[in-house]
N, C-alpha and C positions, 0 to 999 in steps of 0.2 A: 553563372555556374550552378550547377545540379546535383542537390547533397541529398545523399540518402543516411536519415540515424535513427540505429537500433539500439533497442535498448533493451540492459538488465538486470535485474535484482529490484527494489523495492520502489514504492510510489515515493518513494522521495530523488531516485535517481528519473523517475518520469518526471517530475518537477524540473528539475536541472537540465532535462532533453528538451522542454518543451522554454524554456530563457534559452537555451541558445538558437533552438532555431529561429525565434525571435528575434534574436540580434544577426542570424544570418541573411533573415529574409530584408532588414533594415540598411543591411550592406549590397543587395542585390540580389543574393542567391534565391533559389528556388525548391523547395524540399519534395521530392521523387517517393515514390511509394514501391519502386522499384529499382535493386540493384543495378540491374545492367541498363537503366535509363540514367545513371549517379558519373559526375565526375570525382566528387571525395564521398566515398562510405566511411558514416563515424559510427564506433561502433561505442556505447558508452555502456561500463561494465559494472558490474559487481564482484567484490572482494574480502565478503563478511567471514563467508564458511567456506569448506572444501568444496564438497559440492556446486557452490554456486561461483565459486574459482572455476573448477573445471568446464563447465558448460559455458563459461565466457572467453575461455580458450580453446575449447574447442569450436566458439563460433569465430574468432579469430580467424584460425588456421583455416575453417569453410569458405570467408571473406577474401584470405590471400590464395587460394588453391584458385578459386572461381572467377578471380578479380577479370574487369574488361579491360582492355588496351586501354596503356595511359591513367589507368583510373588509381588514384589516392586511399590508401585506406589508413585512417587516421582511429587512434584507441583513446579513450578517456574514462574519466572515471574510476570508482574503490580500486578496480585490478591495478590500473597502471601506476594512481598514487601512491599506492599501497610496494608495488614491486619494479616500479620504471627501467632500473638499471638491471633486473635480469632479464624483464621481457624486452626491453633492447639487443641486450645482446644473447637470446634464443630464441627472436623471432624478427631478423635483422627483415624480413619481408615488409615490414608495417611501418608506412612514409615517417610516421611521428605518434610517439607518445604524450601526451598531457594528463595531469592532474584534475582531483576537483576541487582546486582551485584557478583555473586556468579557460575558466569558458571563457572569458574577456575578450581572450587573446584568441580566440581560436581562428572566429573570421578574419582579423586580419592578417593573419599569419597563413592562413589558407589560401584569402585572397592575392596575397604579393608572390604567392608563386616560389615562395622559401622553403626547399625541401630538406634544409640542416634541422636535424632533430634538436628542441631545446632538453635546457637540462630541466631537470627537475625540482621546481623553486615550492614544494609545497610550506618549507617552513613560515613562509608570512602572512598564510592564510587568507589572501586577498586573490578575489577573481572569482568567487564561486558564485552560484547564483544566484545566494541571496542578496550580493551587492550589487549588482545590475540593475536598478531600480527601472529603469526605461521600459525594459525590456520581460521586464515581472513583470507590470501593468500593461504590455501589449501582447505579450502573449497569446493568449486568446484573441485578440484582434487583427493581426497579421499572418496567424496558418490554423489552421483547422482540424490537422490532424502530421502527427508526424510519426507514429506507430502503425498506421492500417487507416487504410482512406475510410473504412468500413467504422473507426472509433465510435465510443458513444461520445455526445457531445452536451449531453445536461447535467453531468455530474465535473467538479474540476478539485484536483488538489493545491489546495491553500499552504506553503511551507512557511509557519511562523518562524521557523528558528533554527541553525544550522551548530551542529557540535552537540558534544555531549558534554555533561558536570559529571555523572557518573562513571566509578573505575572498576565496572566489573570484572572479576579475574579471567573472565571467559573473552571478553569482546576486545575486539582493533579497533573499532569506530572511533576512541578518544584520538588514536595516533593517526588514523585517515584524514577525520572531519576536521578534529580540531578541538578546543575549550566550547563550551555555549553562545551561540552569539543569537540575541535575538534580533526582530524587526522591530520598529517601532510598532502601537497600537494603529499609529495616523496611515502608516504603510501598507499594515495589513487590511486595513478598511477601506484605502484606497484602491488595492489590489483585488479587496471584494466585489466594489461597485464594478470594477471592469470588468470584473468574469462575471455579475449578471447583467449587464450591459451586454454583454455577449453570449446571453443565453441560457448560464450555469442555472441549473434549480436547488443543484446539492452540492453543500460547501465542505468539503474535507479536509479537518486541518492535522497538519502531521508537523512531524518533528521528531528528534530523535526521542525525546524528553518532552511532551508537551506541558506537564504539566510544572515543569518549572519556568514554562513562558513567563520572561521579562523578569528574573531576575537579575542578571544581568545589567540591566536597563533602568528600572526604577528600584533595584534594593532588594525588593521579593518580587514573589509569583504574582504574576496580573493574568492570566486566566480568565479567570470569572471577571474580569473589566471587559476583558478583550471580548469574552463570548459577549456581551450585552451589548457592546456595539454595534458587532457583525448583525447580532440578531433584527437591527436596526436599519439593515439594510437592505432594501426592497428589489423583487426579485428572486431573491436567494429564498427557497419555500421550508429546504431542511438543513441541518447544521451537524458533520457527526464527528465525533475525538476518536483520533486513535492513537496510539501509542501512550496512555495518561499512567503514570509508575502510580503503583497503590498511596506509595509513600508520602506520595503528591497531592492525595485525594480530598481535600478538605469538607467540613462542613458547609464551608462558602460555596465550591463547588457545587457540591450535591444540592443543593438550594438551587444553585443557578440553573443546572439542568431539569432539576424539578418544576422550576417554574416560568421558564422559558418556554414555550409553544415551539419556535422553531429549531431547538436541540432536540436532535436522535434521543426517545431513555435507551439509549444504548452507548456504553463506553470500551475501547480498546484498551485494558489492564494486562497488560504484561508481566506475570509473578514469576517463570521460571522455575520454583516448585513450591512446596508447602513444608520438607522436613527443614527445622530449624542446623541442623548441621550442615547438609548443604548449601544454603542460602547464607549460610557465614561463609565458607567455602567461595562461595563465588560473588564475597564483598557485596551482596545485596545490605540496604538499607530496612530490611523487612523481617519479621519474621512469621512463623507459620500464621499464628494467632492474631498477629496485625494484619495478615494480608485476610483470616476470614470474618475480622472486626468489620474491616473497607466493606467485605462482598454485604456482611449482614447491614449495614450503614445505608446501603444505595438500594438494597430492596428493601427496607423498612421506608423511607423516603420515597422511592421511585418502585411501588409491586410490578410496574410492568415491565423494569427497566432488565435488556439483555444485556449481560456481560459477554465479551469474547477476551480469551487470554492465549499464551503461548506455552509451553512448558519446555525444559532444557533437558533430557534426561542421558544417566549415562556417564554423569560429573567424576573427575577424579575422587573414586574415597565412596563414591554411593555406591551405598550396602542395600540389602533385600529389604532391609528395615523401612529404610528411606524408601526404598519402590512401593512397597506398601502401604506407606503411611500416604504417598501421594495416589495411589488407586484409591484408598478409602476414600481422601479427598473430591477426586472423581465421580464417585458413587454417592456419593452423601450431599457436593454441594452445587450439582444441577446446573454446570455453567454450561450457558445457553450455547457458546463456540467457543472449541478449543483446537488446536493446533500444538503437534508436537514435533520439537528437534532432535535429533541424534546427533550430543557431543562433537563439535568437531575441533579439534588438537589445533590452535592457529600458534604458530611461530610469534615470539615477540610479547603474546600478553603470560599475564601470572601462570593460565593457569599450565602453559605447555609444560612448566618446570616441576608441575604438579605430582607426587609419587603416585602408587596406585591406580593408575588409567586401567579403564574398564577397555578390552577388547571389542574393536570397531562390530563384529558381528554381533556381541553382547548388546553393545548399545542400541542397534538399529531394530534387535530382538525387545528390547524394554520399551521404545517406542512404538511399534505396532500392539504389543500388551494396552500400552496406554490407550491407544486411538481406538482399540476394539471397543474397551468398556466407553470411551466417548461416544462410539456409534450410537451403545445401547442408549445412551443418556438423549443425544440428539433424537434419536428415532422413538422416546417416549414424549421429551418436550413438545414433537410433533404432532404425536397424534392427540396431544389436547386442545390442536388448532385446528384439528377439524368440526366443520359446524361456524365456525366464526370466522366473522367480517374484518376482514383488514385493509388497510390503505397498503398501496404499489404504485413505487412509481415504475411507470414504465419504460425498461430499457431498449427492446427493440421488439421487431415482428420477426416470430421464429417462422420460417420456410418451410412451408409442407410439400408436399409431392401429391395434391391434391386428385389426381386421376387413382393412387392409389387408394383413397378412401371412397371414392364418391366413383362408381361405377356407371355408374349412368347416368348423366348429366343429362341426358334431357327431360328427365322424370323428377331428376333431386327437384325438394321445393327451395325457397331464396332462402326459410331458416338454418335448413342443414349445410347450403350454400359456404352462408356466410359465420356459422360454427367455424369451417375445414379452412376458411382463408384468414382468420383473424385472431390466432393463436399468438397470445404474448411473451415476451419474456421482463418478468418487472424483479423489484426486491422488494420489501418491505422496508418501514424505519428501522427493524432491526438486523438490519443485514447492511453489510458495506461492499461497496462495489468490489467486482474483480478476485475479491478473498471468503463471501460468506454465499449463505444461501441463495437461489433462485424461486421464483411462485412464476408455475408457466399456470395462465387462463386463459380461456377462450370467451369471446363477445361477439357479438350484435353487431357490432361500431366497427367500420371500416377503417376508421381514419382516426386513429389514434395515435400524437407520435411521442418517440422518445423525450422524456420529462415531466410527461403528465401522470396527473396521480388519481387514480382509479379506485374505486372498494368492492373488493375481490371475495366472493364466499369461497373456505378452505375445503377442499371435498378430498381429498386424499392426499398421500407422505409419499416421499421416497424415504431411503436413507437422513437425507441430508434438507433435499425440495419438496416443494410444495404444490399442488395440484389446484384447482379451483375454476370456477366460472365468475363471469362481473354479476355483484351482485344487484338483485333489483332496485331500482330508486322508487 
């Protein structure tokens, strides 16, 4: 049988796409890079925010308008756990819904040819990916790519831990995922050897909450164990955290990133905002002054280290004051990437019963304010990396249209040659796949491939990327 699955929303539902098709290729199936070559399209969704609700129903409805003869199209994931019994019954097109808890069951349910839709069994929390142990460690050994044959294939996400402990008044993810469950340490490291056994150079560990890894499990946070192991495991050349809550961020921590060679100094810190009334507001653990404690903490420790965070704006009850106070923050405290939300109203958590809601155009108005003054911030951080040497690893060879540069080939000499054919695309340690910066360089060396890590002189900015040549050995 010949599965084609899409996927949407974050690197932790690419985790959960990449264990099943693991267990489906285990049962026989075969994973398609094309729809109309598919007998079941899974389509696995996201169901955090409005936005990213809509664009997974609308790719739904693309799936069932376009479907081939006979072909299955099966939905998983945040959307359906999240809303199973209405999109059953308003979108009676779609063979079966499932949960994310339910990859277990998918192949075999698929395979026996059962087109009775199950019900919806999320409350027992069993079946999601991280219990699948077989199929975590094969993963990478049995398909190769299940998003785009084109993947990159030396970076892989590591998901220590499913669920959340935190109740923010804004987010679903506790009533989707679940309470926190971790992996064990021995799991995760097992899970590492096999993604660099299979190639991985860069290890991404995510979670909803990483850095309350293993409380759960041994009583507190094991973290800083868990990183000294992984870092022990050869192969794997960088190491990078994302998702690590401020509140989480210990001295321990910061040690271990400081003095471990193979951690990224770069951490994904998630604040939401900086005015202390909204951050009570939306049941955060933080406030203003603790979260820019953390920031001053990890660059006294680590000067090189890039912080990336997210911000939420737009919150029930945020005033000018509160927009302000977080523009200042902006301005003054230089984080290296940042990314901003526009409030979205989710049914079922605190905050929808929230008074005072900011008008949707209001909100989406405060966050491009935010990302303006962020531009300026990235586009200064940048141009003090020109002139300087950085490590890139490199993610692929960008395609040039080489007749367009090079007019006459038979005059060009081999160096201009091989200038126009050998254009990269890499990141740096401080950028994480998929969500931060690029550094496109041009080299000499033909035969560079994705995973290897290069030192790139910085010769010019975009906005956001970076420009450069390899520099000389």
């Amino acid at each position: 049988m010949k599965v084609f699955i899409d996927t949407y929303g974050c690197a932790k539902n690419e985790y959960d796409s990449s264990v099943l098709a693991a267990a489906l290729v285990d049962k026989g199936c075969s994973i398609v890079y094309d729809t109309r070559e598919a007998d079941v399209v899974i389509l696995n969704t996201c169901g955090f925010i409005e936005d990213a609700k809509k664009e997974s129903i609308e790719r739904i409805f693309d799936l069932t308008e376009y479907r081939q003869n006979n072909q299955k199209i099966i939905v998983t994931g945040c959307l359906s756990e999240r809303y199973h019994e209405e999109l059953s019954k308003e979108i009676p097109e779609v063979d079966m819904f499932f949960g994310v808890n339910d990859y277990d069951r998918i192949p075999d349910i698929i395979l026996s040819g059962d087109e009775k839709d199950k019900e919806n069994e999320s409350s027992d929390m069993v079946g999601c990916a991280l219990d699948m142990l077989p199929y975590r460690r094969r993963r990478f050994e049995v398909y190769d790519h299940v998003f785009d044959e084109e993947d990159i294939e030396h970076y892989g996400y590591l998901k220590i831990a499913e669920g959340c402990y935190n109740a923010c008044s804004f987010c679903a993810i506790p009533m989707i995922r679940g309470k926190y469950r971790s992996k064990s340490i021995g799991d995760c490291v097992r899970e590492a050897q096999d993604m660099a056994a299979a190639g991985i150079k860069e290890l991404v560990l995510i979670a909803q909450d990483t850095s309350q890894y293993g409380r759960d499990l041994y009583g507190e946070p094991r973290l800083s164990e868990l990183l000294h192991r992984l870092c022990k495991v050869e192969g794997i050349e960088w190491i990078r955290l994302m998702y690590v809550y401020d509140n989480g961020i210990t001295d321990e921590l910061i040690e271990t990133i400081a003095n471990e060679p193979k951690i990224c100094n770069y951490i994904d810190m998630p604040i939401q905002h900086v005015s202390d009334r909204v951050l009570k507001m939306m049941r955060r653990r933080s406030s203003g002054d603790s979260i820019k404690e953390v920031i001053g903490k990890l660059r006294d420790r680590i000067p090189d280290v890039h912080i990336r965070t997210t911000l939420l704006v737009g919150f029930p009850g945020e005033t000018q004051e509160d927009i302000d106070e977080l523009i200042d923050f902006i301005d003054t405290y230089d984080i290296d990437r940042l990314g901003a939300f526009a409030f979205s109203d989710e049914e079922g958590t605190p905050s929808f019963d929230m008074p005072d809601k900011v008008p949707e155009e209001e909100r989406r108005a405060i966050r491009d304010l935010v990302m303006q003054h962020q531009q300026a911030v990235s586009e200064k951080l940048n141009e003090r990396k020109i002139g300087k040497v950085v490590e890139v690893m490199i993610d692929r060879c960008v395609e040039v249209d080489c007749e367009d540069i090079v007019k006459d080939w038979d005059t060009a000499d081999e160096e201009t040659l091989s200038m126009v054919l050998t254009l990269y695309e890499g990141r740096t340690r401080y950028d994480a796949p998929e969500i931060d910066c690029s550094v496109y360089f041009t080299s000499k060396n033909w035969e560079y491939a994705p995973g290897e890590v290069v030192k790139v002189l910085i010769t010019d900015t975009y906005e956001y990327d970076l420009e450069g040549v390899e520099a000389e050995k």
